[in-house]
Every structure is written in C-alpha cells, then in structure tokens.
GUDRENVEX-817813 format. One line per field, with one value per residue (C-alpha): chain; x, y, z; residue in three letters. Coordinates in steps of 0.05 Angstrom, whole numbers. Each point is the difference from the previous one (the first is absolute). Example, Ala and Ser with C-alpha at 12.3 -4.5 7.8 and 13.67 -1.06 7.14 Angstrom:
2
unit	c(A, A)
X	c(246, 27)
Y	c(-90, 69)
Z	c(156, -13)
code	c(ALA, SER)
//
This chain:
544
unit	c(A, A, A, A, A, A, A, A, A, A, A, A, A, A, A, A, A, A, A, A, A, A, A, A, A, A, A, A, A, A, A, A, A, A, A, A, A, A, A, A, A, A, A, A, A, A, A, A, A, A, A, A, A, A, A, A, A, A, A, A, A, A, A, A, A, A, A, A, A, A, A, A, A, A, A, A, A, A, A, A, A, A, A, A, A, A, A, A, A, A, A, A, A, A, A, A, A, A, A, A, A, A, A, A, A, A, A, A, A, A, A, A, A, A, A, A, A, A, A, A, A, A, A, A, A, A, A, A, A, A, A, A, A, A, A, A, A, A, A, A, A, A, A, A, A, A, A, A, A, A, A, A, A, A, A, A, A, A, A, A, A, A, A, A, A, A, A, A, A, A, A, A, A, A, A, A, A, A, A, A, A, A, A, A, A, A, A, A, A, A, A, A, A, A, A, A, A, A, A, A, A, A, A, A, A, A, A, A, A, A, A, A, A, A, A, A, A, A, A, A, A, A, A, A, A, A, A, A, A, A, A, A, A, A, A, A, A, A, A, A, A, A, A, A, A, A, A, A, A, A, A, A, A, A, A, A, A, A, A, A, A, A, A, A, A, A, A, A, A, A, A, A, A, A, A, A, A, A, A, A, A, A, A, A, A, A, A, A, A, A, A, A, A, A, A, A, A, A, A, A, A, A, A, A, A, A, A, A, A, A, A, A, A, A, A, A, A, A, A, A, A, A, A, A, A, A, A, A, A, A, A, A, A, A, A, A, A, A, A, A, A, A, A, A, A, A, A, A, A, A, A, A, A, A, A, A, A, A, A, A, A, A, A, A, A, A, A, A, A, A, A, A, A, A, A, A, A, A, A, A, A, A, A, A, A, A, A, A, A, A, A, A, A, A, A, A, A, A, A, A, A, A, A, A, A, A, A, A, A, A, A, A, A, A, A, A, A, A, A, A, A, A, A, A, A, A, A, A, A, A, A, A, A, A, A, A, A, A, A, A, A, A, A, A, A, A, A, A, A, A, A, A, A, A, A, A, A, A, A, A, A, A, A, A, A, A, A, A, A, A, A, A, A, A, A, A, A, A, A, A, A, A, A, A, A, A, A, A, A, A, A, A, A, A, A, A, A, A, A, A, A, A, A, A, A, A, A, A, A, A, A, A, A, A, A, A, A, A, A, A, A, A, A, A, A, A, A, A, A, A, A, A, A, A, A, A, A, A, A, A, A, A, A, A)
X	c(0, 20, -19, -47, -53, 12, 77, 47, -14, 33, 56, 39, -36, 26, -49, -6, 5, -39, 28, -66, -2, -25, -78, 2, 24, -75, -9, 61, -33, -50, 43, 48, -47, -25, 65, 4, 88, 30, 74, 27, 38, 49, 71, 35, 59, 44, 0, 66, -16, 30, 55, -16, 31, -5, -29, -23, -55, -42, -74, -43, -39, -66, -19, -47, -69, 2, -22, 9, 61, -45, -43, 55, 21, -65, -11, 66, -8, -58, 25, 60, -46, -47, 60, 23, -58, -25, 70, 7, -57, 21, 33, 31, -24, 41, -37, 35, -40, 13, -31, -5, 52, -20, 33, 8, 23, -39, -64, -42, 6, -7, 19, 60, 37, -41, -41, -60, -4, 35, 33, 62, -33, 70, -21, 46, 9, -37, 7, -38, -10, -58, -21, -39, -21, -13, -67, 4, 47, -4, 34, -54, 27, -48, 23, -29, -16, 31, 67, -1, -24, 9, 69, 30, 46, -22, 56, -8, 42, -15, 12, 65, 29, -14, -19, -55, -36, -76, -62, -62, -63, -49, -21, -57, 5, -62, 29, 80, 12, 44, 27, 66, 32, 63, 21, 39, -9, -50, 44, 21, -71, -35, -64, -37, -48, -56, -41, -72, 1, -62, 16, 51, -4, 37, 63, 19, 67, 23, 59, 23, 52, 28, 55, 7, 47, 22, 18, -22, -31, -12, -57, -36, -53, -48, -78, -69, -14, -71, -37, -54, 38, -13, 51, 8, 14, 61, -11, -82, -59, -12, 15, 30, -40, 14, 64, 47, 38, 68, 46, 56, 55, -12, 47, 14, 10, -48, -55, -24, 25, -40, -36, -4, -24, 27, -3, 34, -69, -6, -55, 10, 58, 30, -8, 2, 10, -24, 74, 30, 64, -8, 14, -25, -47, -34, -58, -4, -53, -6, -54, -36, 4, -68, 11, 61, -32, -63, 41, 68, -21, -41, 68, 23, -53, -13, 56, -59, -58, -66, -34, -73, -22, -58, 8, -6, 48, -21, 12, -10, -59, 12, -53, 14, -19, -59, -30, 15, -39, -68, 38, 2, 73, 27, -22, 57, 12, 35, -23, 2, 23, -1, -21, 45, -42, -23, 35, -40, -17, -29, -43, -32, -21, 47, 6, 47, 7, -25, -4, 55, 4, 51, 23, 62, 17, 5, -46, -29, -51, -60, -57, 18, -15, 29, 23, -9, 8, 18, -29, -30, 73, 1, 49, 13, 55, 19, 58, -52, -29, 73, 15, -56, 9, 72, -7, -74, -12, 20, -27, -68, -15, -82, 2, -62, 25, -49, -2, -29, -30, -41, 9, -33, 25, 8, 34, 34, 17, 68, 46, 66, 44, 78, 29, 13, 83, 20, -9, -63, -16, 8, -23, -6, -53, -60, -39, 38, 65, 56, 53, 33, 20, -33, 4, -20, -24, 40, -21, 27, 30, 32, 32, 26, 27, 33, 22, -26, -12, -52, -69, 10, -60, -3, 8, 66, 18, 1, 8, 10, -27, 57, -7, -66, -6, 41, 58, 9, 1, 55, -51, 33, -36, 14, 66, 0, -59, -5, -51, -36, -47, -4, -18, 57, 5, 61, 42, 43, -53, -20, -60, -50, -16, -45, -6, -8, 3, -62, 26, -18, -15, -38, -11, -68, 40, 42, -51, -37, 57, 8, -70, 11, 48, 8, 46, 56, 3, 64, -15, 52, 6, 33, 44, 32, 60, 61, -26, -10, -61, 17, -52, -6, -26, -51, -26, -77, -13, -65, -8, 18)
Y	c(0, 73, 60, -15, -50, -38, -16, -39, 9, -9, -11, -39, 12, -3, -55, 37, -46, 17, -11, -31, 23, -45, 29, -31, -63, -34, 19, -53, -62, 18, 31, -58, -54, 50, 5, -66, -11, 2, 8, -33, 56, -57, 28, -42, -51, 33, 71, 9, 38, 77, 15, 62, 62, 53, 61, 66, 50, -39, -7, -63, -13, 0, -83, -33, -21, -86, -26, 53, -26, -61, 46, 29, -67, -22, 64, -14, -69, 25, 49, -58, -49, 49, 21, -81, -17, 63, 34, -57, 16, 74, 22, 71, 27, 42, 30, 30, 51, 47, 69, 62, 60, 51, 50, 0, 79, 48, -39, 56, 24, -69, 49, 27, -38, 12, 60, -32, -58, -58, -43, -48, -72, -35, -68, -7, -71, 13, -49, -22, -49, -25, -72, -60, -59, -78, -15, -71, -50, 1, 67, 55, 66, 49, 73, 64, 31, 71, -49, -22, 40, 28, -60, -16, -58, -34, -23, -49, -6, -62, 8, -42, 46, -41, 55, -23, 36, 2, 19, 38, -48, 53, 63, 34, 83, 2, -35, 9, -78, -29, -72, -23, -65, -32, -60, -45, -62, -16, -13, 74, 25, 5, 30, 40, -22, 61, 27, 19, 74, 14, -35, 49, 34, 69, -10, -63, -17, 29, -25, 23, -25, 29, 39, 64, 50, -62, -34, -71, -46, 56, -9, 52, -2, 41, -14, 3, 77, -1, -37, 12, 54, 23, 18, 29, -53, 27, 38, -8, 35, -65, -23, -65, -13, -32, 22, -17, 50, -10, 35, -58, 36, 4, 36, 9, -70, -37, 11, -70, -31, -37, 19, -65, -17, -33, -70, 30, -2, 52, 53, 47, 25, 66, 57, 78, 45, 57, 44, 75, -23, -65, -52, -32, 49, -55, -4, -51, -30, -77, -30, -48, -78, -6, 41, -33, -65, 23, 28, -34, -68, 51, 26, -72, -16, 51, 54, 52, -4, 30, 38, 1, 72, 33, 68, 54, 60, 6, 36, -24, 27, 51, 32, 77, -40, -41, 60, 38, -61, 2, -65, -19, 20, -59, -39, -30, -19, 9, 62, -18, 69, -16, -66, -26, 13, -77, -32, -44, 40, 43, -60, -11, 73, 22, 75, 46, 67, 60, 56, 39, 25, 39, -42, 34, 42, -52, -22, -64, -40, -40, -18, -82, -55, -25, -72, -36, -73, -44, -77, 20, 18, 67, 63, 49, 34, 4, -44, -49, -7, 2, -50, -43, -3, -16, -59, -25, 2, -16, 22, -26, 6, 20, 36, 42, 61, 38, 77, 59, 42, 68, -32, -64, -75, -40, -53, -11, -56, 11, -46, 20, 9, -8, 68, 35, 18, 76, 7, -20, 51, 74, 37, 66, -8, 47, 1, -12, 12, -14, 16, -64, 16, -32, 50, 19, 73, 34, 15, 37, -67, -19, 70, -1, -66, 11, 62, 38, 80, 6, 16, -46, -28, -52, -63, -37, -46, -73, -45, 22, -57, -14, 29, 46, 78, 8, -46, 31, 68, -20, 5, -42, -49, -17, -37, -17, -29, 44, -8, 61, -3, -65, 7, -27, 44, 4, 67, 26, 25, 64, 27, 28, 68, 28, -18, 63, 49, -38, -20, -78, -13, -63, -57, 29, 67, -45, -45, 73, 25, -62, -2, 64, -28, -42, -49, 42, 53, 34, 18, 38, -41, 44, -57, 6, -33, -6, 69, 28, 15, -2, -7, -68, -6, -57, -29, -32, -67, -39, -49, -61)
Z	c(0, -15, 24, 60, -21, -71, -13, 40, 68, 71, 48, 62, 77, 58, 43, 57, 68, 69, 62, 46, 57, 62, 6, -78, 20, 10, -72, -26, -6, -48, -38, -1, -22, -53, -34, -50, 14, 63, 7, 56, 55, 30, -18, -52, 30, -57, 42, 40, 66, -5, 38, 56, -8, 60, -17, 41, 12, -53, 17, 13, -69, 5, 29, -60, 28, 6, -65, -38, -40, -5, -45, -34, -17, -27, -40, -30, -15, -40, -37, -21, -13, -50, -39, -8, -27, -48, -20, -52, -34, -12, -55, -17, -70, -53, -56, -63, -37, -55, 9, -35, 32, 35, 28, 79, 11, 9, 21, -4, -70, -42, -64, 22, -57, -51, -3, -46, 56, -38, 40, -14, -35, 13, 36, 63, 43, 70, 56, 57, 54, 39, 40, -21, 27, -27, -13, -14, -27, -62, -1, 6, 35, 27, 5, -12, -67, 14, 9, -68, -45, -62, 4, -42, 43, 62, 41, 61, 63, 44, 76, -15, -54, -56, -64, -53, -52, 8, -55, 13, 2, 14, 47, 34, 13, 39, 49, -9, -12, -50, -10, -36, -17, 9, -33, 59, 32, 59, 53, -6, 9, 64, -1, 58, 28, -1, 71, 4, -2, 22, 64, 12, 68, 14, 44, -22, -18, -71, -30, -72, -34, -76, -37, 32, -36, -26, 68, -20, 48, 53, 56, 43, 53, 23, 8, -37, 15, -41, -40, -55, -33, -70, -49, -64, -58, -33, -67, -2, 34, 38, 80, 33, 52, 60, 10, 68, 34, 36, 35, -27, -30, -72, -51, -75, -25, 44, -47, -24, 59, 63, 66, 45, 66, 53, -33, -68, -32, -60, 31, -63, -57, 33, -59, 23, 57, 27, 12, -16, -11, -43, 49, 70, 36, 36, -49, -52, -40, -21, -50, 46, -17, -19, -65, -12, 11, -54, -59, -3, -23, -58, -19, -3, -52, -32, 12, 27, 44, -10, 52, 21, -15, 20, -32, 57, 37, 69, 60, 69, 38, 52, 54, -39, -62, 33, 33, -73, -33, 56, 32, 71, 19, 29, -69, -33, -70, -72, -32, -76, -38, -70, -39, -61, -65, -25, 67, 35, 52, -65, -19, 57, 18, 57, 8, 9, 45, -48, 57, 26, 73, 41, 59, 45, -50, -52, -62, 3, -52, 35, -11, -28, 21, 60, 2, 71, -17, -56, 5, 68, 38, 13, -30, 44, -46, -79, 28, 22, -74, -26, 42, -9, -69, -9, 51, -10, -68, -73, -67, -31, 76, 26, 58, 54, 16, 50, -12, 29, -45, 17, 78, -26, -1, -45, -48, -59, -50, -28, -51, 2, -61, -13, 20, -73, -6, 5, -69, 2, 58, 24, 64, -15, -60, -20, -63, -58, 13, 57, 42, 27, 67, 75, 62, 53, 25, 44, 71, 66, 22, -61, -13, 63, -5, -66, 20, -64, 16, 41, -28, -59, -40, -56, -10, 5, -54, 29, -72, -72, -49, -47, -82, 38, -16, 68, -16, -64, 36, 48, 60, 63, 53, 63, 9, 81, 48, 60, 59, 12, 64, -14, -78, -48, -64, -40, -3, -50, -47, -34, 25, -57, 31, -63, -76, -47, 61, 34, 68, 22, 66, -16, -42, -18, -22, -41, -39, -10, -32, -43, -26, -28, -48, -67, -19, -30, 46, 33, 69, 52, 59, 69, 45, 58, -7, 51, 23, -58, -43, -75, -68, -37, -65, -11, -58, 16, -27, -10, 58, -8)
code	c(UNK, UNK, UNK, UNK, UNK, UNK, UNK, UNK, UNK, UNK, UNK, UNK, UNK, UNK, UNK, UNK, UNK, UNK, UNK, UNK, UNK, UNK, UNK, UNK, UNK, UNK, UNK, UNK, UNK, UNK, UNK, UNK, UNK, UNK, UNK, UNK, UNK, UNK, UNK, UNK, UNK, UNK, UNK, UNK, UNK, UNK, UNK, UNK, UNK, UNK, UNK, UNK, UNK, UNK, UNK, UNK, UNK, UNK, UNK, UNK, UNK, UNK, UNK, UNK, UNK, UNK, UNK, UNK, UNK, UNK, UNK, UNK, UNK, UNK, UNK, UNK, UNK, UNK, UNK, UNK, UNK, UNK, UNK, UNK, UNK, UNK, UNK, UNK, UNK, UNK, UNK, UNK, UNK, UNK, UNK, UNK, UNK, UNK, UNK, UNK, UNK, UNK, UNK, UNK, UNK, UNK, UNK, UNK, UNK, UNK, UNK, UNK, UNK, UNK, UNK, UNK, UNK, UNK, UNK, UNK, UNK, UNK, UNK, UNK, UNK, UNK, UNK, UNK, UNK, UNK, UNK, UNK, UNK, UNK, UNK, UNK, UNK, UNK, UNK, UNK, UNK, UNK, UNK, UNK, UNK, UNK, UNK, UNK, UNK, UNK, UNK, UNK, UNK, UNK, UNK, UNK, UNK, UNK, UNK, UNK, UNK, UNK, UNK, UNK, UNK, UNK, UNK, UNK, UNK, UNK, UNK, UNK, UNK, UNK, UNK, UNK, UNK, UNK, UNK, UNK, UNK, UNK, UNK, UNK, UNK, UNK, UNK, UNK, UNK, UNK, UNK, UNK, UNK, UNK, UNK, UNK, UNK, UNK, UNK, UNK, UNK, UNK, UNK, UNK, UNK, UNK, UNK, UNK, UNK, UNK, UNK, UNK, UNK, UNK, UNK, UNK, UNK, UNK, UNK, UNK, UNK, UNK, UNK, UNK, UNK, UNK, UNK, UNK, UNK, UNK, UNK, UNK, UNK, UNK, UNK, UNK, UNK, UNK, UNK, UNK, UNK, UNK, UNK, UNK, UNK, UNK, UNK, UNK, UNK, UNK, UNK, UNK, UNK, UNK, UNK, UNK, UNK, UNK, UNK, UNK, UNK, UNK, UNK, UNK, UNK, UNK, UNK, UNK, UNK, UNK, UNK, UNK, UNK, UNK, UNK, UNK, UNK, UNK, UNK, UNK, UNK, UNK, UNK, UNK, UNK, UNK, UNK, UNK, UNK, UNK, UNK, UNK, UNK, UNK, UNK, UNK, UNK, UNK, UNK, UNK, UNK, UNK, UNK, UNK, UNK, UNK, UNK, UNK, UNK, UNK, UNK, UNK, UNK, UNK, UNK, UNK, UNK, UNK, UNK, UNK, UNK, UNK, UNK, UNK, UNK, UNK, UNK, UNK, UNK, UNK, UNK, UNK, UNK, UNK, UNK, UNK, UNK, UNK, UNK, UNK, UNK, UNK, UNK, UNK, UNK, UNK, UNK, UNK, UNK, UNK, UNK, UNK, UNK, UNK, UNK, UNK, UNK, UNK, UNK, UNK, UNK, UNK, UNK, UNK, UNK, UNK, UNK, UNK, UNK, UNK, UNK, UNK, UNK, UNK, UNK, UNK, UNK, UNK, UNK, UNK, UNK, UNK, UNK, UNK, UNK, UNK, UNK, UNK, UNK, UNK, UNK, UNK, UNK, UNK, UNK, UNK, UNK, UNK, UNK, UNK, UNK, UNK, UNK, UNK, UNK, UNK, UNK, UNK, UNK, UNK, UNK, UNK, UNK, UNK, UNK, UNK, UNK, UNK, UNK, UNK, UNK, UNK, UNK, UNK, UNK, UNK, UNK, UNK, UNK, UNK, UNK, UNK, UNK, UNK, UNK, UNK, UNK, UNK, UNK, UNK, UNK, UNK, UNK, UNK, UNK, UNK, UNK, UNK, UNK, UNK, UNK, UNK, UNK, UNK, UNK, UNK, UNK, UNK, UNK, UNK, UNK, UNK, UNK, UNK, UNK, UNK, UNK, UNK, UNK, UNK, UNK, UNK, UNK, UNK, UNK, UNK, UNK, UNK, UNK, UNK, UNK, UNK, UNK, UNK, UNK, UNK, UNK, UNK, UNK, UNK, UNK, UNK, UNK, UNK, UNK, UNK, UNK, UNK, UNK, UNK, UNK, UNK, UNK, UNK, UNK, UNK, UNK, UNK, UNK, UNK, UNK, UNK, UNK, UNK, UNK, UNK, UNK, UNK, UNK, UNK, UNK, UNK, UNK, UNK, UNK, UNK, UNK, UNK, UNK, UNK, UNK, UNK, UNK, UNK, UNK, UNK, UNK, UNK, UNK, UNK, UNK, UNK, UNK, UNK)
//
C-alpha cells in the first residue's frame, strides 16, 4: 500500500509487555487456559548460573507479582507458536510495472514543464512490494489487487527465500482482492486455514504478519480495535464492508498480507491505514474472512466475481434527518438518496430523496425511502444494507425489503442484478449528459477535518470514472481513507465549488446545473485544489 490506504502498507511493532501486578493475579487462570500454547517457565538445564558482581546505591527492582512470568510465558509461547504455523504460508510480492513519467517537482503546478500541459509519454520501470498468502495447494496466492496491478511481472518470495515467478488468474476492485499463481510443487505450499470473521470479538488477539518496507516474514501484534467498519473499494464508488480494525502494526508492504488470531487462523487480508505520515498510526484496516472466503474461489474460476447489486446511494438515518422527514427521532434506518436509472432498485419502484433541507448548517436530500430490514433482519445503517448484501446475497437473488415511505411500512420484492463495471456507470448523472465524478458535500465537520479554509461549500470529489467528462478534464478523487467523526471518506480531492460562476453547495445544485446542458457543451468548473481554486474546462458527454 502507498500513500495511506491502497499501496503497500505497514511496519515492525514493538509487543508491548505488562507487568501484573498482585490485585491482578485472581485474573491469571482464565487467562491461561484461554491462551491455546503454553510455554513452560522451568529454566532450561543448558543455563549456567551468573556469576555475582557487587554493586552500590542501585535500587531494588520492582518484585513481579507470582505468576506473572507464568503469563508472560504463555503469551509468548503463543505468539511462537502462531508464527510456526502461518509464516510459511506468507509470501512477499514484487511487482514490475511500466508507467508513464511524470514529473515529481513542483507538485503543485503539473505544467511546469510544458506550458500547453503535455506531459513526458516515456514508459519508466516502477517497483513495488506487498504480501500474499497461499490459498491452497495447488498454488493459488491471494493478495490484494492495489498490489498487483497494472504488472507487468509477479515475483514470489516463499518464507524460506526461495524466488518464483507468478501469473495473474483474476481480481476483484470492489473488494481489493486479487489471486496469482505459482507453478511449484505441493510440499512447498501450505495453505491457511481461514477464521470466521463475523465471530470476531473486539480485543482479541491480532496478529499480522507480511512484507513491511520490504522486511519479509515480519509479525506484529496488537488487538481487534473495531469491527463492522466500511471502507472505500479502491478506484470505484463502491465500499468493503465489514471491515476489522487493529491497532497491529501495519506499514507499507503489509498490504496483501494476514490478520490471525490466537490459533493462527486467517480473521481477514490486512489492506490500508488510517496515518499522516504513511506508516503505523495504530489504525489499520483488514477485509474480513468472510469476503475473502465469498469471492476468491470466483477469481479462481472465473478471474472476477460478480456482485449482487441493488442500485441505490444511501445515507444513514439521523434524528436531524428523521425529525426533517416527520419521523419519530430515535427511528433508525438507510435513507436511500438517489436510485440508479434501470437498477433494480429502479424496477421495483424504490424512491429516492427529491427535497432539500438545511440541517446544522448543511444541505441535506430527504424525503426517500427509508430501508429498515431486508429478508425480515433489520438495517439500522446504509452499512447495514452494504453489508447485508455483500455477505447474504448473490445475483439473480429475490429479496423483501421493508420501507418506510410518507411514515408508512411496508415491503418490497427486489431481484438483484450483477453490479454493471465503471464503464457501465456514473454518479454524478442528470438528463442527458454527465460528469463522472462520486462525492460527497462538504460540511462543518468535514472542513474542519480536512482542514480546507473555513467556510467552504461544495462537494469534494471522492471517485472519477475512468475515460468520463471528469477524467478527461484532469479532475482528481480521493486518494486516502480518513475517519471523520466516525464517517470514512477519502481526501485528496478537488472540491467542485461552482460550474459557470454558479456556486454548488449540493448535489441537487449540481444535477441542476447539468440539466441545463447538452451533450457537447464546455462548462467552467471552479476546484479547490491543494488550496487553491483554479478553472477546468469540461467537455459534457451523453450519459452512458
């Protein structure tokens, strides 16, 4: 993970050790039988008995509580034991790609070199490294897809040094999974054996183990921080859902690697962090093993995996919005905002939110319907529909979702459809023509938390469909996941501030502005970009 989510990812920890103290002693046992190896504290026959040496003034240490090196011991033996049995079925990953140059001075003016904005085309070599682990034996590597690619030569490095070349067999954006092949014999391959994620508990034991700034077969430890975490999916509009938190170092390199529990059982494939400074900040993010579990053996057969796709964007309900909507306050649910044209949420007549209210300062659409279960289990958030989904689901797929609509109950038949590729989709659509972009509109929380200039409305750029009006512009997503009271969006984006001098605050102001136009047309689009506003030309195009 790079930067702070995506490319090669994270880095050596320090397991920190606590000395128990004798009120915690009561607590031992417990913990003891819960911890699947014991190391035995009887002092090997091989130690030779240190000879005394008087010393002065020097202070009584501190006298460990009984049992506690018992503990220590055990938590040790553990921690052995887990790295025996998974750090043979981690490999470190080198990627070779060829890439177009471009220039690394002077960040902030991408034309300094050429004042009509053509950049170098000379292909230069660009390496990388990430983790992977073995799937199975017949020589199946899982990793993640921001690892590998755009390769053009997979290189694999077994725990024991020995260097093979691998092939791509297939990969999965939406949810950052990717599986290679080698071509060696059986006895070299020792496959993990995969947890069940959604048994997960927070505070458990995390263990990860990977390539970290190219430190092979390092492991780290930390815990299970949180749990149910959603996270953007790479270069697309989509989430992963699901997602585990840990507070286990993770660094640049780790990315494709493994999270495991206390018996060395896969819980989930580490792949970003939350950091400032590109490495361990003690939050990282792991797909969860029950995705991993649903699409590799997809990629496996058919080198992609189709997802279940409803056809909505959704907000979770708050009591501002429920009290703006004639709700009861404390009801809970997933606001649906807008509904893909000729999705399946389309067909079967869900609605979106059409009316625009102030809320803290900020604009907000309501009005939709507002999904509170799906097959009778209940949705309390838009991460709760994600969720469900992802993990409950495949295409072709009938499913009840209950509604409220006008403050009414009631259900809905629904047949999902294979999600349609990026090219086959774009977010910020209106009438005929498009724009290509996904955001999000800027609030008091997320200005602050960005640190843009205060006051600052629009709507910051959080995906750019590839070949879209936008692309072709030069417009710029988001590049890094950050949690912002608790919401992730990614950061690093312009933010539209007005199109031919008419300000956006909203994405009502923005599909307003778009309906005004034909395929064809040039429009002036105002971004805030590393501080700075600047125009961009943009040529509409008829929606796809």
């Amino acid at each position: 993970m790079e930067k702070i989510t995506w490319r090669s990812l994270f880095k050596t920890g320090v397991v920190l050790l606590t000395v128990f103290t004798l009120a915690a002693c009561n607590a031992f046992p417990s913990f003891l039988e819960a911890l699947p190896f014991v190391k035995s504290s009887e002092p090997s026959p091989n130690l030779q008995e240190a000879t005394p040496v008087a010393q002065k003034n020097i202070p009584t240490p501190t006298a460990v509580a009984p049992g506690a090196s018992g503990v220590l011991a055990a938590y040790e033996g553990t921690l052995e034991q887990v790295y025996q049995k998974v750090n043979p079925s981690v490999v470190s990953i080198r990627v070779v790609s060829q890439v177009s140059a471009v220039p690394q001075s002077f960040p902030d003016f991408p034309f300094f070199f050429d004042p009509f904005g053509n950049l170098p085309d000379t292909p230069q070599i660009q390496e990388g490294q990430g983790s992977g682990f073995v799937w199975d034996k017949e020589g199946h590597i899982v990793t993640n897809n921001h690892v590998v690619e755009g390769a053009d030569k997979i290189e694999v490095t077994f725990s024991d040094g020995y260097v093979v070349p691998a092939e791509l067999i297939g990969t999965d954006p939406y949810t950052d999974l990717a599986v290679i092949k080698v071509d060696v014999s059986a006895d070299r391959l020792v496959p993990v054996t995969l947890a069940d994620s959604s048994q997960v508990q927070v505070g458990q034991l995390a263990i990860a183990i990977g390539n970290p700034f190219g430190l092979s077969n390092t492991m780290t430890v930390g815990i299970v921080s949180a749990t149910g975490r959603t996270l953007p999916a790479g270069e697309t509009r989509y989430s992963i859902p699901e997602v585990i938190q840990t507070d286990a170092p993770i660094n640049p390199g780790n990315s494709g690697g493994v999270l495991v529990d206390a018996q060395g059982n896969v819980m989930g494939v580490t792949a970003a962090i939350e950091s400032t400074t590109r490495s361990n900040a003690g939050i990282g993010f792991v797909i969860p093993s029950i995705i991993v579990r649903k699409v590799v053996p997809s990629l496996i057969a058919n080198g992609k995996y189709e997802h279940a796709w409803l056809g909505i964007t959704g907000t979770s309900l708050t009591p501002a919005v429920a009290k703006a909507m004639k709700l009861d306050e404390e009801q809970r649910g997933a606001l649906i905002i807008e509904v893909a044209k000729d999705s399946p949420a389309d067909k079967a007549g869900l609605r979106g939110s059409t009316e625009e209210v102030k809320l803290d300062g900020s604009t907000a659409m309501v009005g939709g319907d507002v999904i509170v279960a799906i097959n009778g289990e209940p949705t309390q958030t838009i991460e709760d529909v994600i969720a469900y989904l992802a993990t409950k689901t495949n295409v072709g797929d009938q499913v009840n979702i209950t509604i409220l609509r006008d403050g009414k109950e009631k259900t809905v038949s629904v047949t999902l459809e294979a999600r349609p590729s990026s090219k086959q989709t774009a977010s910020a659509t209106s009438g005929q023509v498009y724009l290509g972009i996904s955001g999000v509109v800027l609030d008091e929380a997320l200005v602050e938390g960005l640190n843009l200039p205060k006051d600052t409305t629009g709507i910051l750029i959080q995906r750019v469909q590839a070949d879209s009006p936008a692309d072709k512009a030069g417009l710029r997503g988001g590049t890094r996941p950050v949690s912002i009271n608790g919401r992730m969006v990614l950061a690093g984006g312009d933010v539209i501030l007005a199109i031919d001098d008419q300000a956006i605050t909203s994405l009502k102001d923005l599909q307003d502005v778009l309906a005004q136009h034909s395929p064809g047309d040039v429009v002036n689009v105002t971004i805030l970009r590393n501080g700075r506003e600047r125009t961009v030309e943009v040529t509409l195009e008829a929606r796809p």
